[in-house]
C-alpha positions as CSV (number, residue, x, y, z in Angstrom):
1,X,-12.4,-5.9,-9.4
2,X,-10.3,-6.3,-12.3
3,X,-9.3,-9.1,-14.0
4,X,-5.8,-8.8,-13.2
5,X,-6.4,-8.8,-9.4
6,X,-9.1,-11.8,-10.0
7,X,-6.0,-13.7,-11.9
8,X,-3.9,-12.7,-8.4
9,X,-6.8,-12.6,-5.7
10,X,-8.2,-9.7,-4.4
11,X,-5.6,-8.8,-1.9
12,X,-2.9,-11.1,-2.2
13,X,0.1,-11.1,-4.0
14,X,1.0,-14.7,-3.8
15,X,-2.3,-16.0,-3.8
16,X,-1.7,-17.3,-7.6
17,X,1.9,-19.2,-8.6
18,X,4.0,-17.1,-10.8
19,X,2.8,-19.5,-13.3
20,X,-1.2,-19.2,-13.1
21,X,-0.7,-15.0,-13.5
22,X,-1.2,-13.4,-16.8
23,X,2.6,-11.7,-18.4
24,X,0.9,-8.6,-17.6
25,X,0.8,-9.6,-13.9
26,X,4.5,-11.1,-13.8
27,X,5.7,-8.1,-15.2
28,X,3.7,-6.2,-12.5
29,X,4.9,-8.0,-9.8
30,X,8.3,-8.3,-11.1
31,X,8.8,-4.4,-11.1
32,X,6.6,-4.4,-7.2
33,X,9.8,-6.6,-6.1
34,X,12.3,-4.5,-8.3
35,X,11.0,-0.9,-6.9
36,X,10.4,-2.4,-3.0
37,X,14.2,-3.7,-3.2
38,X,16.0,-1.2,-5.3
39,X,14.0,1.9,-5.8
40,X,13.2,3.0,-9.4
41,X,16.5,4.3,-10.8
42,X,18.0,1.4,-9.2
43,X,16.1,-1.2,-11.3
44,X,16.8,-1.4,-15.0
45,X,14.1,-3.2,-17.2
46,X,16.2,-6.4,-18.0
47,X,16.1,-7.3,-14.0
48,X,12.2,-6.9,-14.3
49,X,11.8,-9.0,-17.5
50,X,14.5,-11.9,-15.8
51,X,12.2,-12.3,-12.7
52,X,8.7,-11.9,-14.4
53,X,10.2,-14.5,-17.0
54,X,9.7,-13.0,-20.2
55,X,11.5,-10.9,-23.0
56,X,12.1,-7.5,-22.2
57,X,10.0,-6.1,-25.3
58,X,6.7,-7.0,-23.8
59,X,7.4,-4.4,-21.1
60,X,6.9,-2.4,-23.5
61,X,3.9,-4.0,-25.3
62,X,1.9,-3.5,-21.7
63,X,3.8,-0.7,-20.4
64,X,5.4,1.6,-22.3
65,X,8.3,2.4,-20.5
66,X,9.6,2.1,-17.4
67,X,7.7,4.9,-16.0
68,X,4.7,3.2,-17.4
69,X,5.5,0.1,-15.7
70,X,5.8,2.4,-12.2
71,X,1.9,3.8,-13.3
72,X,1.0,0.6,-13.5
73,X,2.9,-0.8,-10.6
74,X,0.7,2.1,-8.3
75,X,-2.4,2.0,-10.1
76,X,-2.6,-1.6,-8.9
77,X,-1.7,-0.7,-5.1
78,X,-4.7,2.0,-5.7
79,X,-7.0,-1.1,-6.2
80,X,-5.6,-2.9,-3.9
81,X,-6.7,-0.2,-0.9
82,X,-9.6,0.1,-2.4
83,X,-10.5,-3.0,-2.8
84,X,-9.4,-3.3,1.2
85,X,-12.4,-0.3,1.9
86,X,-14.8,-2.1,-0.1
87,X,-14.3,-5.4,1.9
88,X,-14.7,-3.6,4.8
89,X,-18.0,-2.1,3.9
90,X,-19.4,-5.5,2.8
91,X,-18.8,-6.6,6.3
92,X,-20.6,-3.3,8.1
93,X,-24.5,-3.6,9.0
94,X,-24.8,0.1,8.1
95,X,-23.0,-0.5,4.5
96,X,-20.3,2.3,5.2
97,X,-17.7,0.8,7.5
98,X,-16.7,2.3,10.5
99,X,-12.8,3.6,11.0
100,X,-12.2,0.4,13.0
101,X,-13.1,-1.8,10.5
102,X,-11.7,0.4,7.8
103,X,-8.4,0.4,9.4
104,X,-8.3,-3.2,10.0
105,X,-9.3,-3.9,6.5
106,X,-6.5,-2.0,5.5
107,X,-3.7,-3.6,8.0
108,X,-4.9,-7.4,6.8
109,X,-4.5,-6.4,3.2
110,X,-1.1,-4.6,3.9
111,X,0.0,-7.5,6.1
112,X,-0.8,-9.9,2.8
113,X,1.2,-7.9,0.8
114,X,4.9,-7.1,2.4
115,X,6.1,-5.8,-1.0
116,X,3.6,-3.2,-0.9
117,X,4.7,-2.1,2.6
118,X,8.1,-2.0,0.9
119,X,6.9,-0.1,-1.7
120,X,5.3,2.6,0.1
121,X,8.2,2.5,2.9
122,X,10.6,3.7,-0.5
123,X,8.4,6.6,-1.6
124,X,8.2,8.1,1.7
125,X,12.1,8.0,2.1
126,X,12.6,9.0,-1.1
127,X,9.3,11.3,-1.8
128,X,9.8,11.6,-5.5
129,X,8.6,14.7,-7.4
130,X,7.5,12.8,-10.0
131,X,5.5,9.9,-8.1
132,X,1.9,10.2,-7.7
133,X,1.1,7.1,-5.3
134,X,0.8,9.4,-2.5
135,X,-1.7,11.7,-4.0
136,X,-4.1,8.6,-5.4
137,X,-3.7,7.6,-2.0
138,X,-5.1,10.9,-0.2
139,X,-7.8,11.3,-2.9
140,X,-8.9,7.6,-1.7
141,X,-8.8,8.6,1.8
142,X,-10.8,11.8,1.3
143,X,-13.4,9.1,-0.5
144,X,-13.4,7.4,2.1
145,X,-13.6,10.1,4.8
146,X,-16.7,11.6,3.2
147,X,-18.6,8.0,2.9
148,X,-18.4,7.9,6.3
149,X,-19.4,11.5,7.0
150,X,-22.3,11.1,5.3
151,X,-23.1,8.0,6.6
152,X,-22.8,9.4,10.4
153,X,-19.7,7.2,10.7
154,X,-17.6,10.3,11.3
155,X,-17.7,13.9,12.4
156,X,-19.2,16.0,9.5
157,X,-17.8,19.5,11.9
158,X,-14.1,18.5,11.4
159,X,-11.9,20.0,8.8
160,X,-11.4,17.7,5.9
161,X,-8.3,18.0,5.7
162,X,-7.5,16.9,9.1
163,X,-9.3,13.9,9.0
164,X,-7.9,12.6,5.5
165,X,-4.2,13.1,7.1
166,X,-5.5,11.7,10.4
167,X,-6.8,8.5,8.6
168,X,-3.4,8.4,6.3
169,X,-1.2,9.0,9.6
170,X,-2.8,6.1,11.4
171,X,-3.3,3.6,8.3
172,X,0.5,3.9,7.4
173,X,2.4,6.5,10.0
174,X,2.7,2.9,12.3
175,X,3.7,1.0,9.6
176,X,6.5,3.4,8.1
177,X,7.9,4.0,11.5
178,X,7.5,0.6,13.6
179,X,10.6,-0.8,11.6
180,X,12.6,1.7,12.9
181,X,11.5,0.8,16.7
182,X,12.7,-2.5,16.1
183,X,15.6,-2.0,14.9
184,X,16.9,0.8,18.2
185,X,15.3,-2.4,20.4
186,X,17.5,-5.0,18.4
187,X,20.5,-3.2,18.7
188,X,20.7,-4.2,22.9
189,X,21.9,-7.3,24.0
190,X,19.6,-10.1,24.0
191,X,19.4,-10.3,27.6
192,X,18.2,-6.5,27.6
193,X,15.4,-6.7,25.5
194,X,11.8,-6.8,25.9
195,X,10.0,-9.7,25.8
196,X,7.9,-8.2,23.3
197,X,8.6,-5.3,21.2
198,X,7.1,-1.9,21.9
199,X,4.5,-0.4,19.3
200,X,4.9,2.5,17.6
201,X,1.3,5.0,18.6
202,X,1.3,8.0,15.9
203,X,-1.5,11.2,16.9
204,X,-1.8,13.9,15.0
205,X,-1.9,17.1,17.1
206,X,-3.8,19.6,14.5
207,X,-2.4,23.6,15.2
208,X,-5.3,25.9,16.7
C-alpha cells in the first residue's frame, strides 16, 4: 500500500476529509472529479487547483503537467484494483482468490469509489490514443488470470487472451453499460415501469 492510499484508505475515496489528505492527494482527487465530469481537455488546471484548494504551481511541483496529473490520476486507480485483488486473496483459504471473490472484490471497491466508475465510463466513450488506463488495466487482469491458473483456480487449457477479456468484460462490461438500461427504462411512464430495474448480463462468445 502506499502512503497516499493509507492517507485516503485503501479503497475509499472519501474515507479521509478533504482536510486530513496530503496536497498531493487533493490534487489527485481534484483532477479524478475534473476528468469523471469533464473529460481531460475539458478541464483546465485552475479548476483542479480551486477544488483541491491550493495554488496552481504545486500541480506542477507533484505533477508536471497536466498529462502528468492524468498519469497520476490512473496510476492511483491501478492501485486501487489491485489493492481490490489483494483483499480478495487475504480472504481465500487457498491464498489465490477465486473469480467470485475476485469479482466481488472488485464491485465493492468500484461501488466505494463512483468517481472511478466515472472515470473509466469517459475513457471507454472517448478511447483516447494517448491514455494508457486500459492497458495497465489488462496487464493486471492477465496477473491475475495467471495467479489463478496456477493456483488451479482457473482453466490452464484456455487461451489467455480470452480469459483476460472475459474477466475485463464481466468486472466492468456491466458497469459501463447498466447506465444505459436505466436510462431506456426511465424514459416510460412511471406507471410502466418495473418494479425493479433489469440487469444488464454481458458473455463473451469467443470465434471458433
Amino acid at each position: 500500500m502506499t502512503d497516499e492510499m493509507a492517507a485516503t484508505g485503501d479503497s475509499g475515496f472519501e474515507e479521509a476529509a478533504p482536510d486530513d489528505l496530503t496536497s498531493r492527494a487533493r490534487i489527485r482527487n481534484a483532477a479524478l472529479h475534473q476528468f469523471a465530469v469533464k473529460g481531460f481537455a475539458g478541464t483546465p488546471l485552475r479548476a483542479i487547483a480551486s477544488e483541491a484548494g491550493v495554488a496552481i504551481g504545486l500541480i506542477g511541483h507533484y505533477f508536471g503537467s497536466k498529462e502528468g496529473t492524468r498519469e497520476g490520476v490512473e496510476a492511483w486507480i491501478v492501485e486501487l484494483f489491485t489493492a481490490a485483488l489483494d483483499r480478495a486473496d487475504t480472504r481465500s483459504t487457498d491464498g489465490v482468490a477465486d473469480v467470485t471473490i475476485r469479482d466481488a472484490s472488485v464491485a465493492q471497491m468500484l461501488q466505494d469509489n463512483p468517481l472511478v466508475v466515472g472515470y473509466l465510463r469517459r475513457q471507454v466513450l472517448e478511447l483516447p490514443t494517448e491514455g494508457t488506463l486500459i492497458s495497465r488495466l489488462a496487464s493486471l487482469s492477465r496477473e491475475s488470470v495467471e495467479a489463478m491458473r496456477n493456483a488451479g483456480q482457473a482453466s490452464s487449457s484456455r487461451d489467455r487472451v480470452e480469459q483476460v477479456v472475459t474477466v475485463m468484460v464481466r468486472q466492468l462490461g456491466r458497469l459501463f453499460l447498466q447506465p444505459l438500461v436505466d436510462q431506456i427504462v426511465d424514459s416510460f411512464p412511471e406507471d410502466e415501469r418495473p418494479a425493479t430495474h433489469p440487469e444488464l448480463k454481458v458473455e463473451i462468445k469467443t470465434a471458433q
